[in-house]
Structure formats: C-alpha cells, structure tokens
Z-matrix of the N, CA and C atoms (Angstrom, degrees):
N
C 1 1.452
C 2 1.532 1 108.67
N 3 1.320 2 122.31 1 119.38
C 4 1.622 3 125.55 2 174.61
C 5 1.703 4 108.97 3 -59.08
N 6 1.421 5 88.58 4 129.91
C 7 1.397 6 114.71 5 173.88
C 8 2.091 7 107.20 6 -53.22
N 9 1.000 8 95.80 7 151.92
C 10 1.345 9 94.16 8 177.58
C 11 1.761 10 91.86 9 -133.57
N 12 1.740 11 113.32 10 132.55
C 13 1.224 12 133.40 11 -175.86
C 14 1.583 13 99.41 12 -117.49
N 15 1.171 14 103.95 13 146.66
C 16 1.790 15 119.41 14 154.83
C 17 1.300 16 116.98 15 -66.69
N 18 1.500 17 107.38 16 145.14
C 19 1.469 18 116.17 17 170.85
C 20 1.548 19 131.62 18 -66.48
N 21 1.448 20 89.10 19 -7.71
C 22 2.004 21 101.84 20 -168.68
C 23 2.267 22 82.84 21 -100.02
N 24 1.342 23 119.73 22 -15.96
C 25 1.491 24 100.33 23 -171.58
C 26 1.842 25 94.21 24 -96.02
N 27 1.763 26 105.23 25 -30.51
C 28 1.855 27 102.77 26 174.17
C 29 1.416 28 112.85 27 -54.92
N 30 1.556 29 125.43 28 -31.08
C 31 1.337 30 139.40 29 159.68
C 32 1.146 31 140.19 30 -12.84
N 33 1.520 32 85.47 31 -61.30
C 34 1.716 33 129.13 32 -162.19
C 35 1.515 34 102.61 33 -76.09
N 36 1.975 35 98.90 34 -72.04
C 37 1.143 36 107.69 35 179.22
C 38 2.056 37 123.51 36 -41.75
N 39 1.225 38 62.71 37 -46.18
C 40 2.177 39 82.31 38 -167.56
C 41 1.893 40 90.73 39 -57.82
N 42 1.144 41 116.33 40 -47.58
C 43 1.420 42 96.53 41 -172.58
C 44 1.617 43 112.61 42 -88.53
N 45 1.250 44 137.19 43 10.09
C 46 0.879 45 144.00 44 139.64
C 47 1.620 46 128.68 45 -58.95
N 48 1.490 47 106.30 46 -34.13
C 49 1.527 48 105.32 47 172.29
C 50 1.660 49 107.52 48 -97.28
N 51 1.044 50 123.52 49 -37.52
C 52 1.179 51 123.81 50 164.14
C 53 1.460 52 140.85 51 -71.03
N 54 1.048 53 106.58 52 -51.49
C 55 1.925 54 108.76 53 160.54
C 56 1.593 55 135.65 54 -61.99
N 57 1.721 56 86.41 55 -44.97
C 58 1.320 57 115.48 56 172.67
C 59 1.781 58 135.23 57 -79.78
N 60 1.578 59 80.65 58 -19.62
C 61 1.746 60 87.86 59 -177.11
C 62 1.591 61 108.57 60 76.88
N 63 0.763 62 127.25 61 19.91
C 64 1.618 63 127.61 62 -168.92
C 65 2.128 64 87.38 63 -81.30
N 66 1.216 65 96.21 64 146.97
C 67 1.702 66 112.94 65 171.90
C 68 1.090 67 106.26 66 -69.18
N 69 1.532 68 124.46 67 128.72
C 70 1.660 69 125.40 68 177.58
C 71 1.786 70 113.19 69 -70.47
N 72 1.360 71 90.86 70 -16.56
C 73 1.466 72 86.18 71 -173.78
C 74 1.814 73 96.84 72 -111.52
N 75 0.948 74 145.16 73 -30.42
C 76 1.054 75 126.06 74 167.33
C 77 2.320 76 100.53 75 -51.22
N 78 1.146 77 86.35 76 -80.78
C 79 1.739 78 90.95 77 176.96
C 80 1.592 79 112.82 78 -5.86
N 81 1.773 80 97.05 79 -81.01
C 82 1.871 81 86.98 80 178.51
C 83 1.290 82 134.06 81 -56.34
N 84 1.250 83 111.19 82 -22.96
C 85 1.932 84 112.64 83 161.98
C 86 1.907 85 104.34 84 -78.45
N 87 0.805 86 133.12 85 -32.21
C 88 1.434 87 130.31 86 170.48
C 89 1.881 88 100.06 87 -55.06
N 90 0.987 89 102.94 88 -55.14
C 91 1.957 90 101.02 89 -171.83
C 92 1.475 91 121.28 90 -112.67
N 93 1.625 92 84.21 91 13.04
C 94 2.180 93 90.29 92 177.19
C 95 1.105 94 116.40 93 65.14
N 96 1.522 95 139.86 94 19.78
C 97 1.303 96 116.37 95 176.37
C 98 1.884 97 99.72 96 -101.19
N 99 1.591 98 103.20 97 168.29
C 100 1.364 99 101.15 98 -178.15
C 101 1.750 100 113.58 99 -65.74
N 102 1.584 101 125.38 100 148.48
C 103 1.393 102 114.38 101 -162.18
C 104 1.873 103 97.57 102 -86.36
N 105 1.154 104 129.86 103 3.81
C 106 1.265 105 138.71 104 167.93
C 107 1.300 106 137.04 105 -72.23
N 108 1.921 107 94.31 106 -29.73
C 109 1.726 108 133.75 107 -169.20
C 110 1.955 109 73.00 108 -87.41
N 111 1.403 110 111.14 109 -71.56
C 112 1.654 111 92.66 110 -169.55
C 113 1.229 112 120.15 111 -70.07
N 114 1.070 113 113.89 112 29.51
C 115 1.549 114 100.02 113 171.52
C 116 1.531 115 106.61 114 -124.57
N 117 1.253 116 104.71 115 -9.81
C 118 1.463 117 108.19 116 164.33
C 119 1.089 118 108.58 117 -74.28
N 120 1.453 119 137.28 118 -56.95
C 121 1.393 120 155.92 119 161.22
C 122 1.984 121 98.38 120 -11.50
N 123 1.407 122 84.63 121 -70.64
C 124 1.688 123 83.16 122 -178.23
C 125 1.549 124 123.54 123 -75.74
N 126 1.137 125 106.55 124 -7.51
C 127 1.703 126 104.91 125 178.83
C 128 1.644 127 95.46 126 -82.32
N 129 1.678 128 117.62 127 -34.29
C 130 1.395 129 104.69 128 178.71
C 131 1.336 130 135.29 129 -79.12
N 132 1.472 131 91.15 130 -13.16
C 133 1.996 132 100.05 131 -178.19
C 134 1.882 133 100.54 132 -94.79
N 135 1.682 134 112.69 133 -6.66
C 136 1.815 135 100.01 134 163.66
C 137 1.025 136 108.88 135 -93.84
N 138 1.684 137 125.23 136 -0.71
C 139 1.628 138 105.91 137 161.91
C 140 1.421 139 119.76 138 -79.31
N 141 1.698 140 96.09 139 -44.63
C 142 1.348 141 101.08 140 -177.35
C 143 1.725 142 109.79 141 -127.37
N 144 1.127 143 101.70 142 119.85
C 145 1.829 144 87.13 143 177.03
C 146 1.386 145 125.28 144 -79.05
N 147 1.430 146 97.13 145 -4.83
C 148 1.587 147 107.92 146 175.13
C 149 1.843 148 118.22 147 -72.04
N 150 1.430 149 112.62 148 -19.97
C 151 1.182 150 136.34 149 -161.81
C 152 1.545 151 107.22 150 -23.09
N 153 1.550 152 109.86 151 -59.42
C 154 1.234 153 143.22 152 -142.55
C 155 1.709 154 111.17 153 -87.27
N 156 1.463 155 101.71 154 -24.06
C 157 1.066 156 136.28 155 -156.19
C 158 2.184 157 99.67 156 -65.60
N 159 1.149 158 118.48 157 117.71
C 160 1.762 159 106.08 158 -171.68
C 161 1.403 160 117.13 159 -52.49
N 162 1.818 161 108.14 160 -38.51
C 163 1.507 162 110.02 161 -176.20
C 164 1.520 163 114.20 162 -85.40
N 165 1.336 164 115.59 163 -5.85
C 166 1.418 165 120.74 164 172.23
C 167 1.356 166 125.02 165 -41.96
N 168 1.633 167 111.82 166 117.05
C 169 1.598 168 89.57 167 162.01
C 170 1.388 169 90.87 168 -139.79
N 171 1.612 170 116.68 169 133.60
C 172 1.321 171 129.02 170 159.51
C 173 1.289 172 124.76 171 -27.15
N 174 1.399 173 127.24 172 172.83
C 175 1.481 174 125.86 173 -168.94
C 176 1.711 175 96.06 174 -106.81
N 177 1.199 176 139.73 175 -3.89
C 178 1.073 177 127.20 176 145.90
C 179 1.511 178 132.63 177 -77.56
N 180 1.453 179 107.76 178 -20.38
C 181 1.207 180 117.25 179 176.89
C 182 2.345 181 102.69 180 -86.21
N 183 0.994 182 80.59 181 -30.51
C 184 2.001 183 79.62 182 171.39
C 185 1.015 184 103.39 183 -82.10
N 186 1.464 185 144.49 184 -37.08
C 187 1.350 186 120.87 185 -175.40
C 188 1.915 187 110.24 186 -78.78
N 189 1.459 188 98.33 187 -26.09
C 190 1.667 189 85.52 188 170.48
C 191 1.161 190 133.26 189 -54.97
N 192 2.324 191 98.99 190 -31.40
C 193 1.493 192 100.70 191 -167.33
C 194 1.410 193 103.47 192 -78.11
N 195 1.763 194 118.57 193 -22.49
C 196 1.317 195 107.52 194 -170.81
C 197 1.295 196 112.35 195 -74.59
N 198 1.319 197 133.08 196 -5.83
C 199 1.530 198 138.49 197 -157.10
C 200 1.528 199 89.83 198 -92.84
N 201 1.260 200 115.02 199 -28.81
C 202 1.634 201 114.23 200 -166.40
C 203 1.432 202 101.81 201 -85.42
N 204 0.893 203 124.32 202 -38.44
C 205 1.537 204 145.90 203 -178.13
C 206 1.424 205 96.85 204 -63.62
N 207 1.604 206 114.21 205 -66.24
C 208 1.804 207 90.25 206 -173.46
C 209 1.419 208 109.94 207 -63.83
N 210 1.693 209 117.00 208 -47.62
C 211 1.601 210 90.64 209 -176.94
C 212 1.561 211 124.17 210 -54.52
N 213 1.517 212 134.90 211 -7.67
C 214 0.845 213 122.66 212 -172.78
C 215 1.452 214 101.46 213 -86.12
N 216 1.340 215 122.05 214 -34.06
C 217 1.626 216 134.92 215 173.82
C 218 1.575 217 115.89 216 -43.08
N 219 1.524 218 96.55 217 -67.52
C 220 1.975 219 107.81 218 165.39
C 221 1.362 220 115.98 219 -44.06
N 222 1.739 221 117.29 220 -48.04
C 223 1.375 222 100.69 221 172.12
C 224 1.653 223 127.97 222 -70.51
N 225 0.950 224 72.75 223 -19.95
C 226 2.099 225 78.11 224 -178.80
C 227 1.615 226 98.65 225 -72.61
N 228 0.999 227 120.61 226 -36.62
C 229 1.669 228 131.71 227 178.54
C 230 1.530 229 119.18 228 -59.65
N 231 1.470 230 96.72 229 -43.90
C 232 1.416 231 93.25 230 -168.58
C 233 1.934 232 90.80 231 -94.07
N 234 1.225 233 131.19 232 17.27
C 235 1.285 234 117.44 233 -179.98
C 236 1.320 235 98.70 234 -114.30
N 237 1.467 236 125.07 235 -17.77
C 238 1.328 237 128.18 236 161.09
C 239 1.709 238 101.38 237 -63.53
N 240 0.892 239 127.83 238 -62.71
C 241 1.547 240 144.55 239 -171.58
C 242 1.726 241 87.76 240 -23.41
N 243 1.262 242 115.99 241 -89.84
C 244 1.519 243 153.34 242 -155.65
C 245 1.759 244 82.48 243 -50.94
N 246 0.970 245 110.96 244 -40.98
C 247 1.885 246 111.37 245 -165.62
C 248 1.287 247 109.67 246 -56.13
N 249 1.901 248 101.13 247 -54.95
C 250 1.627 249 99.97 248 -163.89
C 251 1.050 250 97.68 249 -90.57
N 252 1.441 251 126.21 250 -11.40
C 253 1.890 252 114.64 251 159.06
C 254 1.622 253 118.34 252 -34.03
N 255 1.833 254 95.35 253 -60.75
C 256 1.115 255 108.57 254 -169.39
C 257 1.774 256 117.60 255 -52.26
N 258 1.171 257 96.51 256 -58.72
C 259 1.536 258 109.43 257 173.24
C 260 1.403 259 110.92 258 -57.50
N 261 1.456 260 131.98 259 -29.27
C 262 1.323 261 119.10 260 174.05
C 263 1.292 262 115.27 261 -58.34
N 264 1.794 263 119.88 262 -46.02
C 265 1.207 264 129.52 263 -152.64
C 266 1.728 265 92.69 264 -73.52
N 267 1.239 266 110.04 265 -49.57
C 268 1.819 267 110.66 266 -177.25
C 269 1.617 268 120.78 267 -53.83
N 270 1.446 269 120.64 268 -10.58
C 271 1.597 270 141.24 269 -173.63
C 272 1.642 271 72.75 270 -93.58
C-alpha cells in the first residue's frame, strides 16, 4: 500500500535536492522513500513551484471547481426563473 507523505515533508525533500544539490538517490535511501516518488516530486515542483503549497490548487483543479460552481449557479437561476413565473401567473 503507498505511503502517503505531507506536503510541508514533499517541501523539504524537493528543496533539499534542488536548492541544496543534495543526490536524489543518496536522499531517498537516507529517508526511505521510493527514488521515483522523488523524482516525481521534483518534476512537479519545476513545473510548478507552487505545487507543494497547502492552499494550492492547480488550474485544472480551479477550472473543475468553477465548472461545478456555475452549474450549480444556472440551477439556482433557472429555479428562481420558474418561481417568479409562478408567482407572476397567481398576481
């Protein structure tokens, strides 16, 4: 079963191989994680350095939430719509 790490220890590591120059493969035998897990780690913090970040959310992950958000918006809209219909027709 894959280990699950924090974003403040992917942090750590990632700026340890990257800032620091530290060996990726010495590193993951120093702290046991798989040397594949850090190298994903680092392929994701040179796209984005924000990656790691707790309040971070990618621009695929914001456009999903906004997609959910408008349909939830349209429906609230179109149930307002139907409402003051209703109430118009009863005036």
């Amino acid at each position: 079963m894959p280990r699950k790490y924090s974003n403040d220890f992917k942090s750590m590591v990632v700026n340890l191989i990257v800032n620091e120059k530290h060996s990726t493969i010495k590193t993951a035998q120093q702290l046991d994680v798989p040397l594949k897990t850090l190298e994903k780690w680092v392929t994701a913090y040179n796209k984005d350095h924000n990656v790691f970040n707790s309040d971070y959310l990618s621009h695929t992950r914001q456009i999903e939430l906004l997609k959910k958000e408008n349909a939830s918006l349209k429906k609230d809209n179109e149930i307002l719509k139907k409402t003051i219909s209703l109430l118009a027709k009863k005036e």
